[in-house]
DRENTOR-712526 format. One record per residue: x, y, z of N, C-alpha, C in turn; residue in one letter. Coordinates in steps of 0.001 Angstrom, whole numbers, plus 500000, padded with zeros to 6 digits. Atoms other than C-alpha are relative to their C-alpha. Example, Ala and Ser with C-alpha at 12.3 -4.5 7.8 and 13.67 -1.06 7.14 Angstrom:
% DRENTOR-712526
> n_xx n_yy n_zz ca_xx ca_yy ca_zz c_xx c_yy c_zz code
> 500890 498810 500000 512300 495500 507800 500900 501200 500000 a
> 499180 498810 499940 513670 498940 507140 499230 501090 500730 s
This chain:
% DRENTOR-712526
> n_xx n_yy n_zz ca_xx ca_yy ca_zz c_xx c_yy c_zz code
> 500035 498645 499466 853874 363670 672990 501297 500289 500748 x
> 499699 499749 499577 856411 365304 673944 500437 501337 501447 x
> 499565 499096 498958 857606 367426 677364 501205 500908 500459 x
> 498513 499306 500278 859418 370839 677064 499765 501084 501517 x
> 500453 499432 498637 859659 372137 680881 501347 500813 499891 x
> 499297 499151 499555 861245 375020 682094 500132 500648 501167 x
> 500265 500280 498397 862012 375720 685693 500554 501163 500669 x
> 498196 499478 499154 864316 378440 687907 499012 500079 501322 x
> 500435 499695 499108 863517 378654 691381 500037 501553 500590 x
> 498970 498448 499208 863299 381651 693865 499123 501118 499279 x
> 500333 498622 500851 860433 383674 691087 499057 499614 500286 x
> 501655 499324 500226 857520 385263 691391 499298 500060 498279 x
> 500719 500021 501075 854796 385575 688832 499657 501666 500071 x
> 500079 498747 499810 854581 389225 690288 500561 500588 499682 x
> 499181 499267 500526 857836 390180 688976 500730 499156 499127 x
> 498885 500964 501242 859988 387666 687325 498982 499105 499102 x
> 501592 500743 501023 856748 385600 685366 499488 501447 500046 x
> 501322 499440 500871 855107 389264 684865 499385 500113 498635 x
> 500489 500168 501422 852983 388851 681800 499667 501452 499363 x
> 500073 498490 500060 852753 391499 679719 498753 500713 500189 x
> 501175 499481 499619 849162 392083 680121 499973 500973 501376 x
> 499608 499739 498625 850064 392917 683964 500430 501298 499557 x
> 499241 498774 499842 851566 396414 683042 501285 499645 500164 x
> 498982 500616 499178 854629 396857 683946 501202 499812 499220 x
> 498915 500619 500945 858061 395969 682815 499578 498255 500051 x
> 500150 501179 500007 857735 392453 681560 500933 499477 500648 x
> 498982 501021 499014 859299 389585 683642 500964 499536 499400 x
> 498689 500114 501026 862674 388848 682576 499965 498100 499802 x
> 500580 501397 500620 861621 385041 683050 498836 499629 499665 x
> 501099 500296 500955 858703 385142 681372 500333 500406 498593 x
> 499811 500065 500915 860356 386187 678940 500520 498641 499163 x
> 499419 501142 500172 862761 383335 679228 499349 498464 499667 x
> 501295 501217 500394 860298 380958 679239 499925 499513 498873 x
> 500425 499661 501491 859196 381814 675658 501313 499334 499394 x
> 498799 500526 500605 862760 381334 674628 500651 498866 500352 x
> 499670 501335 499542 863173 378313 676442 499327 498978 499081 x
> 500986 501016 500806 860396 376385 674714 500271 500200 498758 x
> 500265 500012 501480 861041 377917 671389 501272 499176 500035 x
> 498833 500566 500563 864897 376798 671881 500202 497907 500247 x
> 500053 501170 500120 863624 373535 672639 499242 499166 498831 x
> 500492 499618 501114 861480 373562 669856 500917 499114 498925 x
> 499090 500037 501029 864727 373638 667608 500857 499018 500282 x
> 499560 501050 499783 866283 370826 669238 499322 498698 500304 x
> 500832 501277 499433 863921 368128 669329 500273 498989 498920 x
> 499877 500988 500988 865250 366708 665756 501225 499741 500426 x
> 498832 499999 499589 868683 366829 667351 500204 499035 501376 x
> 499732 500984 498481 868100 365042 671030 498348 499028 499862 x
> 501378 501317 500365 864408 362946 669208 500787 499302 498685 x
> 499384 499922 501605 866685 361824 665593 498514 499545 499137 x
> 501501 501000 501160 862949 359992 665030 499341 500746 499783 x
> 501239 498760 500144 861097 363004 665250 500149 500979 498884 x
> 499901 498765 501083 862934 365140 662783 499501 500281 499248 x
> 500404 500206 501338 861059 364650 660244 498417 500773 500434 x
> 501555 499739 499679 857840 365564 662178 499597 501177 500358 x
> 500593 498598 500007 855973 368748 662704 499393 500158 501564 x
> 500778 500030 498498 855520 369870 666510 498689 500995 499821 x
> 501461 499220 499512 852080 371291 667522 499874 500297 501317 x
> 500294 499431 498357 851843 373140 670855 498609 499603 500348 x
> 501338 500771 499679 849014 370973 672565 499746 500276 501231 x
> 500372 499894 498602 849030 372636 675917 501250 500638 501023 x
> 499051 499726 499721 850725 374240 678507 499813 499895 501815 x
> 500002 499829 498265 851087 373589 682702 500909 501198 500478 x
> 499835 498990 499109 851393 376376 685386 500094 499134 501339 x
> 499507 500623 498487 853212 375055 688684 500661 500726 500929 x
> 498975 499121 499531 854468 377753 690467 499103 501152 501485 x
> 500472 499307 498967 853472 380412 693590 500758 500309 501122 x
> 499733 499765 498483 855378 380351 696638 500826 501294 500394 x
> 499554 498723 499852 857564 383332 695986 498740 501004 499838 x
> 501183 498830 500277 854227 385582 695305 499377 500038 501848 x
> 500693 500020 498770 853428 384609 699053 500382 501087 501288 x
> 498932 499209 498235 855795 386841 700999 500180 501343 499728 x
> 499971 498835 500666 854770 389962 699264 498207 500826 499818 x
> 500907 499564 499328 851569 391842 700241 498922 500355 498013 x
> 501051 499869 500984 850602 393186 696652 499896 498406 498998 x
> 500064 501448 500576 851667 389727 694716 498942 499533 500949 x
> 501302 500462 499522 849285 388334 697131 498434 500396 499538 x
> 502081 499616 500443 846040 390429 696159 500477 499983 498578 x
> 500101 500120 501416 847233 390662 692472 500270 498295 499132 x
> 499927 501553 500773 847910 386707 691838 499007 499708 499038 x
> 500608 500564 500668 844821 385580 690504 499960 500960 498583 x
> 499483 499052 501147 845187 388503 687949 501011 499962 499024 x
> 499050 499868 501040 848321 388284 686970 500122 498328 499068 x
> 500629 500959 500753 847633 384360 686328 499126 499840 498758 x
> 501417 499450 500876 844517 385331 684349 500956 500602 498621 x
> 498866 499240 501333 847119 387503 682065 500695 499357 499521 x
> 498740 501385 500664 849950 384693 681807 499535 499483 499403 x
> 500546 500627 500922 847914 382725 680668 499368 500500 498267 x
> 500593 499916 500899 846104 384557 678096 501538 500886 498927 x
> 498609 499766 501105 849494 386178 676990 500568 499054 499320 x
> 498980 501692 500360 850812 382838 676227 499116 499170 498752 x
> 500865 500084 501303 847917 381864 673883 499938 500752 498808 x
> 499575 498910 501136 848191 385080 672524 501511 499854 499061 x
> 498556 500632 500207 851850 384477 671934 499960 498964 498706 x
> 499534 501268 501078 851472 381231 669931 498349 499882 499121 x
> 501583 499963 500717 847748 382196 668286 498992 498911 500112 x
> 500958 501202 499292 845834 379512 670377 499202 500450 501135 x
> 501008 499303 499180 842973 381371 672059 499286 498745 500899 x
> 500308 501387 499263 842160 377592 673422 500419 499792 500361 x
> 499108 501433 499484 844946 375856 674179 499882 500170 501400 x
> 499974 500616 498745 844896 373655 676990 500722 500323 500702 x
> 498962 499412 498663 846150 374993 680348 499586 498729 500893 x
> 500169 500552 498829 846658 373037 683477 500601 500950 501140 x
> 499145 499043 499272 847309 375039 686332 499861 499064 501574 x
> 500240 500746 498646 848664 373068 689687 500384 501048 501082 x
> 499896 499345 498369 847952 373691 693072 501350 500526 500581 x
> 498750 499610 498672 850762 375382 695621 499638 498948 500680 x
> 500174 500981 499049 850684 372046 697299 500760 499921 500826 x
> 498657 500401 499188 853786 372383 699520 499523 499786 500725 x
> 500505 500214 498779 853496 371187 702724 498741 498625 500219 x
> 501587 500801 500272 850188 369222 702029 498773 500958 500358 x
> 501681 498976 500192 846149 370232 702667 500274 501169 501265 x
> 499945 498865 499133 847620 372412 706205 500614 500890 499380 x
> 498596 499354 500343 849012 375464 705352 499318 501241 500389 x
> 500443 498417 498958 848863 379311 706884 499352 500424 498924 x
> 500892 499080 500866 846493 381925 705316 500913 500574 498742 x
> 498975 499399 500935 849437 383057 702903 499765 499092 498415 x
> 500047 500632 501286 849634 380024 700675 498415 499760 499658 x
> 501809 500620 500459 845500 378983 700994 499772 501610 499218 x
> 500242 499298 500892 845363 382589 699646 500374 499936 498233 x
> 499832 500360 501022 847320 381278 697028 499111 499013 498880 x
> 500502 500800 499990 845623 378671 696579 498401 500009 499066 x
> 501838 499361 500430 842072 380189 695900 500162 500858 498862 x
> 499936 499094 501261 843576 382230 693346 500586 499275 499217 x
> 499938 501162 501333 844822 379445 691157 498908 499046 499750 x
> 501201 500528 500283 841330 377985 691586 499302 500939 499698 x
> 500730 498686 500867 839607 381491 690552 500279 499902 498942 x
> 499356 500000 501501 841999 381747 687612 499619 499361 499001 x
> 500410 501461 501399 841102 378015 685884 498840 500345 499792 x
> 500968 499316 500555 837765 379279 686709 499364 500717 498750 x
> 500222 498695 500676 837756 382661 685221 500389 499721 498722 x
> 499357 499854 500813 839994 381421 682333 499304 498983 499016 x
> 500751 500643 500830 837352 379053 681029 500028 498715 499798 x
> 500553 500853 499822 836251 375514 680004 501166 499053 499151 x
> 498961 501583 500411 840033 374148 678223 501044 501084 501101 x
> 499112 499734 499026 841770 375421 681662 499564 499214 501399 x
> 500461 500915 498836 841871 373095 684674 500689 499812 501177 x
> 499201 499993 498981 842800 373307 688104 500007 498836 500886 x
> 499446 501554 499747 844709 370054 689394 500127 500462 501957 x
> 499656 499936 498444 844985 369822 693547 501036 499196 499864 x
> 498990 500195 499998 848235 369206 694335 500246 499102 501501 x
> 499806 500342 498720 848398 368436 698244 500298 498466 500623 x
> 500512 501562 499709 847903 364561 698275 501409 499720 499424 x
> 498355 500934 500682 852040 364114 696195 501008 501011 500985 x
> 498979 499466 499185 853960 366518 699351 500510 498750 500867 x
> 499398 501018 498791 856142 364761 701376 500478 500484 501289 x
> 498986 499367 498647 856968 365502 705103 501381 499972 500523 x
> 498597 500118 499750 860151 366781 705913 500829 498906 500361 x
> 498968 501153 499664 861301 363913 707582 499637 498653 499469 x
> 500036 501231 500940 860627 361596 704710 500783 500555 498571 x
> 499078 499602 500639 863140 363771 702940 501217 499430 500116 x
> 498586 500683 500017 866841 362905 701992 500612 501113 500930 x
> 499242 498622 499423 867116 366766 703060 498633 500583 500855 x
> 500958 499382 499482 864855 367933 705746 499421 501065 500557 x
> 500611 498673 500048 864922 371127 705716 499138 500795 499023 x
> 500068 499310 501294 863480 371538 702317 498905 499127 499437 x
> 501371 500712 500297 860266 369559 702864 499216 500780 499797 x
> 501231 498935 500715 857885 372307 701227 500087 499305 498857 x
> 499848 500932 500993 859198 370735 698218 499801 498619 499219 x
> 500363 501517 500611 857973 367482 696196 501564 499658 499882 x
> 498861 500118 500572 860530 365150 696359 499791 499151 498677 x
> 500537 500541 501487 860996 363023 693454 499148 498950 499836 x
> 500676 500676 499847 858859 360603 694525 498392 500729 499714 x
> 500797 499502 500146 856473 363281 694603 499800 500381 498538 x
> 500319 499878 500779 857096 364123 691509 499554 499265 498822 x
> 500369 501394 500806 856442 360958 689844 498573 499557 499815 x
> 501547 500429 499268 853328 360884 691710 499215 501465 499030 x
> 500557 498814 500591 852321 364293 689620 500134 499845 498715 x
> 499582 500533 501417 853501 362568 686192 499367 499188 499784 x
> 500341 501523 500444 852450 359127 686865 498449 499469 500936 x
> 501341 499722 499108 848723 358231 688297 500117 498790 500921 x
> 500047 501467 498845 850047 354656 689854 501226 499808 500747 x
> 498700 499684 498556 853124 356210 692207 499311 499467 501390 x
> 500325 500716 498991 852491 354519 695224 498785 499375 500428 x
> 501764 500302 499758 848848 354608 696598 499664 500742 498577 x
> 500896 498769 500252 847443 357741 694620 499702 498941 498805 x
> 500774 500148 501153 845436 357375 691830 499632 501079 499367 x
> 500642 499067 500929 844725 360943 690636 501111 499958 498759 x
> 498967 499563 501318 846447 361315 687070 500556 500828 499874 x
> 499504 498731 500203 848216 364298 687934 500389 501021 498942 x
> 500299 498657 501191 849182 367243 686076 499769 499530 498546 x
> 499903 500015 501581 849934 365611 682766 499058 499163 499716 x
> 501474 500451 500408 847274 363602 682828 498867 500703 499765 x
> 500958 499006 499979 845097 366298 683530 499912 501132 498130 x
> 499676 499712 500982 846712 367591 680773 499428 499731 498707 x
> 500349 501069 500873 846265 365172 678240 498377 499628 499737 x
> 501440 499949 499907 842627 365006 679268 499421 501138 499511 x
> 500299 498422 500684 842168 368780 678025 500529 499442 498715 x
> 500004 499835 501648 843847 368162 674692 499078 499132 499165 x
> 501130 501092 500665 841602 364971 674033 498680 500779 499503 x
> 501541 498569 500093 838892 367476 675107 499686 500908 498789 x
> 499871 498749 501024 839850 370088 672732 500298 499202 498650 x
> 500413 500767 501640 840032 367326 669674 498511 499645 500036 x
> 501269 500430 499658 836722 365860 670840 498662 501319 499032 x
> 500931 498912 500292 834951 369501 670335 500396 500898 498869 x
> 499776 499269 501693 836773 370683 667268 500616 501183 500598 x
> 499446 498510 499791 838856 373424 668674 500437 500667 499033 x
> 499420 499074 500795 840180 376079 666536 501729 499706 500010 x
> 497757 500496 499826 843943 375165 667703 500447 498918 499941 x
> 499138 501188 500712 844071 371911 666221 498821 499653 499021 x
> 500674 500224 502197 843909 371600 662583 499701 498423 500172 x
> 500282 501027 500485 841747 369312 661431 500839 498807 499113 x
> 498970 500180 501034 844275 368635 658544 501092 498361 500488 x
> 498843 500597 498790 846889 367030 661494 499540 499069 500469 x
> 500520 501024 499584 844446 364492 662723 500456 498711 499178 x
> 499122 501268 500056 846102 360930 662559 500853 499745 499000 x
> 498909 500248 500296 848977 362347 660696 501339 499821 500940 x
> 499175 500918 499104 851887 360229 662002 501582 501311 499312 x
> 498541 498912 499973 854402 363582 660820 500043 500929 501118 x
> 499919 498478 499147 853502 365787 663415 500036 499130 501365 x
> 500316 499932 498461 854232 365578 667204 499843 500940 500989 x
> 500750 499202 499251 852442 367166 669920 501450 500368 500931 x
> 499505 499362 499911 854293 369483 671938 499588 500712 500906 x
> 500913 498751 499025 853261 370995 675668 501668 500391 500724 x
> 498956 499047 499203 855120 373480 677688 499699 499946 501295 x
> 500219 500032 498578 855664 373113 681634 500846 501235 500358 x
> 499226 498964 499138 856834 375772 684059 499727 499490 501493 x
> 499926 500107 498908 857262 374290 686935 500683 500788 501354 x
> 498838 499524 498769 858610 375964 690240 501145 498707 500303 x
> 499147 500969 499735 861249 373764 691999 499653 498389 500475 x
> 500565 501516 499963 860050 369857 691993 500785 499693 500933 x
> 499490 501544 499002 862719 367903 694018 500776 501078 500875 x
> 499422 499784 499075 864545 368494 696914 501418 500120 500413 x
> 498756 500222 499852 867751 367438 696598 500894 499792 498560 x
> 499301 500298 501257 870494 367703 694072 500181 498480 498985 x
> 500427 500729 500978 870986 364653 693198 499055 498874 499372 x
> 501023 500419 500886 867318 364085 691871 500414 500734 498548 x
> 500333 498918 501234 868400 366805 688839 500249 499083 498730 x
> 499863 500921 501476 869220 364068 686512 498549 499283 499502 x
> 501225 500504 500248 866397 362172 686972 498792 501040 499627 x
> 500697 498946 500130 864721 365672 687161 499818 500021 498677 x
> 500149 499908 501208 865674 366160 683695 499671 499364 498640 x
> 500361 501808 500770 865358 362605 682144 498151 500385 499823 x
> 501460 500284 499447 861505 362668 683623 499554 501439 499183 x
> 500472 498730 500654 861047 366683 682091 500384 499949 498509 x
> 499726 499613 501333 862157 365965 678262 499952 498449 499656 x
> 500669 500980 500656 860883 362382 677635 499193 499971 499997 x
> 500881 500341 500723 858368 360850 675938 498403 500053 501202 x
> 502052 500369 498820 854433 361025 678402 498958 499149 499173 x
């Protein structure tokens, strides 16, 4: 399986992620998005040489993002909404009325945090809700690190990369939850298990095709130079 993430900091899902469902002029990175994944898409026989040969299948897609929607009065009451829409635009998009979502917590900080983000918070747990039984909402709070276990400590809202390892990998230090991509991975099993509509029967334990999820993460690490490792860890093999 491979991991095609796409990231910018600094955006809302209120304006820069608006989906088109939302009304509205569409978000100029939600658009980007789309064209991010497809242009990764087209390079995976080029930076995989083993894969070329193989047929990707979009098997899922993670939602990691919120903190710009917090400092903005209507993004606040319209989140769980416009979530609700991203998502189903994005299925719509690639004709997978199933596919597996993961949507993680606003964990910055850890489990304290002012009425701003817990509003957030409750509306990415409405959303997985509302959005049905192959969408799953991951708690995030347990992989933050406190500022002054940063390299940079002003910019402890942020996972550093330790944290983010801990959201990739289920045996980063103590933790044990399987974070996002596990969570992940646990939905697409799901959705072979029950015969979904968005994976061909046909494709089952052919060794030409590889799977294929899409991340949008907000900003993971803290400090510049995690971005290598950032990127290593976002476009290899899970």
């Amino acid at each position: 399986m491979l991991l095609i993430k796409t990231a910018w900091g600094g955006k809302s899902i209120h304006k820069d992620f608006r989906p088109p469902s939302s009304n509205g002029s569409t978000g100029e990175f939600y658009k980007k998005m789309l064209a991010e994944y497809r242009e990764g898409l087209a390079k995976i026989g080029h930076e995989f040489p083993q894969l070329a040969k193989h047929k990707p299948e979009l098997s899922g897609f993670v939602w990691f993002q919120g903190w710009n929607d917090m400092f903005d009065d209507d993004a606040l009451r319209e989140y769980e909404a416009n979530l609700i829409n991203l998502v189903k635009d994005v299925r719509r998009e690639f004709r997978q009325p199933n596919l597996p979502v993961v949507i993680g917590e606003l964990g910055n900080g850890g489990p304290k945090a002012g009425n701003n983000m817990l509003t957030i918070r409750k509306a990415q747990k409405a959303a997985a809700k509302a959005l049905g039984p192959n969408t799953t909402f991951v708690q995030t709070t347990q992989f933050a690190r406190p500022a002054k276990e940063s390299p940079n400590v002003g910019h402890g809202h942020h996972c550093t990369l330790d944290g983010l390892a801990g959201l990739v990998h289920p045996t980063t230090d103590s933790f044990t939850h399987p974070g996002l991509l596990g969570d992940l991975l646990e939905q697409v099993r799901h959705a072979d298990r029950m015969g979904s509509p968005d994976s061909d029967p046909r494709l089952d334990g052919r060794s030409d095709v590889v799977r294929v999820d899409m991340a949008v993460p907000h900003s993971v690490t803290t400090h510049h130079h995690d971005r290598v490792a950032e990127r290593k860890i976002g476009r290899a093999h899970v």
